[in-house]
C-alpha atoms as one frame of an Amber mdcrd trajectory, in Angstrom:
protein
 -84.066 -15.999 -21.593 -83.663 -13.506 -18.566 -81.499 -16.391 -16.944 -79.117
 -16.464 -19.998 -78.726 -12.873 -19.840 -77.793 -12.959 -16.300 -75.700 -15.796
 -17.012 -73.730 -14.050 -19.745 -73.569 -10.823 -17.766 -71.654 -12.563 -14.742
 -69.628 -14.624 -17.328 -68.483 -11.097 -18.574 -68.029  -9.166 -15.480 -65.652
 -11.913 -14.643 -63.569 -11.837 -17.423 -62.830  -8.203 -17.072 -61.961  -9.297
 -13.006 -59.475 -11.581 -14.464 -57.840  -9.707 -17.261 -57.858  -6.513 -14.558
 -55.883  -8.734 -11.796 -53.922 -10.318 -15.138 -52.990  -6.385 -15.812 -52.377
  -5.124 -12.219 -49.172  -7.005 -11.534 -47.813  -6.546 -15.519 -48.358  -2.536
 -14.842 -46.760  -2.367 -11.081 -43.760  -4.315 -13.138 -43.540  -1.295 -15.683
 -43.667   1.287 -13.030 -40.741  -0.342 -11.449 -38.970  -0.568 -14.260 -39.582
   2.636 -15.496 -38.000   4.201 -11.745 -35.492   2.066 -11.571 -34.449   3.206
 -15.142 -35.009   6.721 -14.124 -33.065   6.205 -10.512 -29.926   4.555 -12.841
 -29.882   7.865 -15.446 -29.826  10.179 -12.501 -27.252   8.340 -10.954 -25.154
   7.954 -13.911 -25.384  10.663 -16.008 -27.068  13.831 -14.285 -25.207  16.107
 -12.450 -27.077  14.977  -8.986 -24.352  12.993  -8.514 -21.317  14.201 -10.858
 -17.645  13.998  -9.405 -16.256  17.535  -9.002 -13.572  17.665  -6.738 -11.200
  15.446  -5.143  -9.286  16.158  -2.536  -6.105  14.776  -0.871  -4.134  14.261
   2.806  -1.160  13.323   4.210   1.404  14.170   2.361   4.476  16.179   2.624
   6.758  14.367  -0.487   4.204  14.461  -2.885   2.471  17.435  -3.481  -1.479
  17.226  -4.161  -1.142  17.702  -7.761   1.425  14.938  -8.260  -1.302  12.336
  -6.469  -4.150  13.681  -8.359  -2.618  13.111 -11.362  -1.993   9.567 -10.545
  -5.328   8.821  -9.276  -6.605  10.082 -13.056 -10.416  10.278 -11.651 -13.121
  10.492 -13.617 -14.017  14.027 -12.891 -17.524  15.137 -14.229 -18.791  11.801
 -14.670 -20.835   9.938 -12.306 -19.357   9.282  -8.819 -20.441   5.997  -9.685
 -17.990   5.595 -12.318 -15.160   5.928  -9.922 -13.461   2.956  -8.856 -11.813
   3.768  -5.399  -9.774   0.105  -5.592  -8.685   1.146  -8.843  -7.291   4.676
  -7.578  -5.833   3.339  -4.669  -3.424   1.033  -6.857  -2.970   3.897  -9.037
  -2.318   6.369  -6.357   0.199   3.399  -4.636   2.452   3.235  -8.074   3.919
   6.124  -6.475   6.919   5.492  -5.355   6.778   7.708  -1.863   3.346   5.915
  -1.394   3.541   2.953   1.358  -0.347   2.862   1.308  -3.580   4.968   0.090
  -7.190   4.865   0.972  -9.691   6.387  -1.009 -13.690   7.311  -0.037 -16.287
   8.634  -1.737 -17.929  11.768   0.412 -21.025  11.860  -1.398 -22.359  13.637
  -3.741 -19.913  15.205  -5.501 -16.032  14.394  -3.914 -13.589  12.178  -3.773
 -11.184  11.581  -0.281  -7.667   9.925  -1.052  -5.598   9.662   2.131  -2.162
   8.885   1.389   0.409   7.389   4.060   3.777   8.251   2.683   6.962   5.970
   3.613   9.155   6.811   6.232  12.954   6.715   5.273  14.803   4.369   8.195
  18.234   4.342   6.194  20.407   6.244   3.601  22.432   4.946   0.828  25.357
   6.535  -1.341  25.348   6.562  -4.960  27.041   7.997  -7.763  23.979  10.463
  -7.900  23.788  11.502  -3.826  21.618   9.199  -1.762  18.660   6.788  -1.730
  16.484   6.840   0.801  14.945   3.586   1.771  12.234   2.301   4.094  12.065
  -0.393   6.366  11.018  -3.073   3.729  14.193  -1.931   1.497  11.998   0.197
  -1.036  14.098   3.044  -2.139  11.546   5.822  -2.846  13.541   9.179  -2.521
  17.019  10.921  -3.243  18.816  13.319  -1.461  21.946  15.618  -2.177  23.713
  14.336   1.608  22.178  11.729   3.761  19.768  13.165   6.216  20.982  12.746
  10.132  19.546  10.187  12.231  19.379   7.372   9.290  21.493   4.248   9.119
  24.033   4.640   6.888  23.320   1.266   4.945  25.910  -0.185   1.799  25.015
  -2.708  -0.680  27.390  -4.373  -3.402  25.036  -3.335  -6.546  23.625  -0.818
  -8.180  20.454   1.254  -6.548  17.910   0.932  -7.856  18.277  -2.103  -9.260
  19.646  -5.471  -7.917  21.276  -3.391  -4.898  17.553  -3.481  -3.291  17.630
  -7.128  -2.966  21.197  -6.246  -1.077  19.355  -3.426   0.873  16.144  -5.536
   2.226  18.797  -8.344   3.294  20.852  -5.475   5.689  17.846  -4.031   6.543
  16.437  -7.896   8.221  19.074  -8.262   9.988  19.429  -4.668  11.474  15.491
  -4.887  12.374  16.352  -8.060  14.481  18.956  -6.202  16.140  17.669  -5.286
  20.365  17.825  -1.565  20.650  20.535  -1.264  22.629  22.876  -3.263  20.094
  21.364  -0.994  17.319  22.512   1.998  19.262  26.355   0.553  18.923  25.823
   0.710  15.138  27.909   2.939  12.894  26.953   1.455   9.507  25.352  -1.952
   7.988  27.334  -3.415   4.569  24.927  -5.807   2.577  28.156  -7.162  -0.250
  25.256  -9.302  -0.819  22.452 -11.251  -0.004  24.450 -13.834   1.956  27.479
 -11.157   3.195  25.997  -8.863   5.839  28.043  -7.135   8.237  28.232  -3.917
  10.477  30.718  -2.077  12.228  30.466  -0.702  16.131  30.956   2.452  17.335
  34.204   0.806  19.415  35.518  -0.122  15.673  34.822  -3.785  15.990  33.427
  -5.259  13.156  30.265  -8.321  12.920  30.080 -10.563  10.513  27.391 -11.999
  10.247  26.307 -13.260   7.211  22.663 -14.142   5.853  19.988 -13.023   7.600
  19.606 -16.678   8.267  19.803 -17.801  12.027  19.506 -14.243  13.227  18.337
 -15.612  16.801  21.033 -18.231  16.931  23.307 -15.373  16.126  22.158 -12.810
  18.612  22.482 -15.433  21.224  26.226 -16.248  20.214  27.149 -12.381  19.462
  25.625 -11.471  23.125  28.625 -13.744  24.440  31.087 -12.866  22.253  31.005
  -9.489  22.829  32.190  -9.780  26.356  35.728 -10.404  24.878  37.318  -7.683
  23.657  38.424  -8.409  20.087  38.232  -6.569  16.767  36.240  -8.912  14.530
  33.441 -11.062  15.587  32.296 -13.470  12.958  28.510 -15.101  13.634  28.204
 -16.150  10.525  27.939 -19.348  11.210  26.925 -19.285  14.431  27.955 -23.374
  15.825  31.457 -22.749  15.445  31.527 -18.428  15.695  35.127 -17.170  16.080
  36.316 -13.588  16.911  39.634 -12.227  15.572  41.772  -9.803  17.417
């Protein structure tokens, strides 16, 4: 009998081994789920890491308050919760805005840096002026064009389809060498297809789409060693000036 007892002893003391090692990794599972559930309240909904502030740089247009407002963070909720792709794109509706980054200086602020765009060329409306950058996005007005800017004409309305006229002037002044740009009293974009500009000597270029631009360079660079007062490049194989 003593060997049954010893028998059934060993049988038990084993199944309590087995349903202890059965138990060990089914509570380690619980504690991790129990701190990972804690670790995703705090980061979600206590203040440890609430969004208080957010501030912003680089800008002289816009005023803080106006990019704030666009950005339309989630203040007092987790920083979590704040999307910086999704402010960016909000941020960059604005139309000053050429680009924005935004960063999250942990634990409780928000960084938006905002690079405004840079006005390379003025054009007259019934308003004042629109001031556009150098990929034809008008962004600003002014009351009287501001000096130093190219004084750029379209054929329609600003804004509106005048910006396709506007990028189009814009392409072929940017392909113009610096010392031809200096020349430059004004850029007319009639439309798409009917660029021309006028130099300082009076002469005018015609010079069409801004199609061919090096073709044209290449032709206007010999054209212009004859005096005349119209030089059409337009089509650049058979170019003609006109006196």
């Amino acid at each position: 009998m003593s060997g049954l007892v010893r028998a059934e002893k060993l049988f038990r003391a084993r199944r309590r081994a087995s349903r202890r090692r059965t138990a060990r990794p089914l509570l380690l599972v619980a504690v991790a789920v129990t701190v990972l559930g804690a670790a995703a309240w705090a980061a979600l909904y206590s203040p440890l890491l609430r969004l208080t502030s957010v501030t912003v740089d680089g800008t002289s247009r816009l005023t803080s308050a106006q990019v704030v407002a666009a950005a339309d963070a989630p203040i007092g909720a987790s920083m979590l919760r704040a999307s910086p792709s999704a402010i960016r794109r909000r941020v960059e509706r604005l139309a000053p805005v050429a680009t924005a980054t935004v960063s999250r200086d942990w634990p409780h602020r928000l960084v938006i840096h905002v690079t405004e765009r840079t006005p390379v060329a003025a054009i007259g409306t019934a308003s004042g002026v629109a001031l556009v950058d150098a990929a034809g996005v008008a962004f600003a007005t002014a009351a009287a064009p501001p000096p130093h800017l190219l004084d750029l004409r379209v054929g329609a309305a600003i804004p509106g389809p005048g910006l396709a006229d506007a990028r189009a002037g814009l392409e072929v002044w940017n392909r113009l060498p610096t010392t031809l740009r200096r020349q430059v009293k004004w850029v007319d974009a009639a439309s798409t297809d009917a660029v021309s500009f006028e130099l300082a000597r009076g002469a005018t270029v015609v010079w069409g789409s801004p199609a061919d631009n090096g073709a044209k360079l290449a032709v206007l660079a010999t054209l212009l060693r004859t005096r005349a007062r119209v030089y059409d490049v337009s089509t650049p194989a058979i170019a003609v000036t006109r006196s």
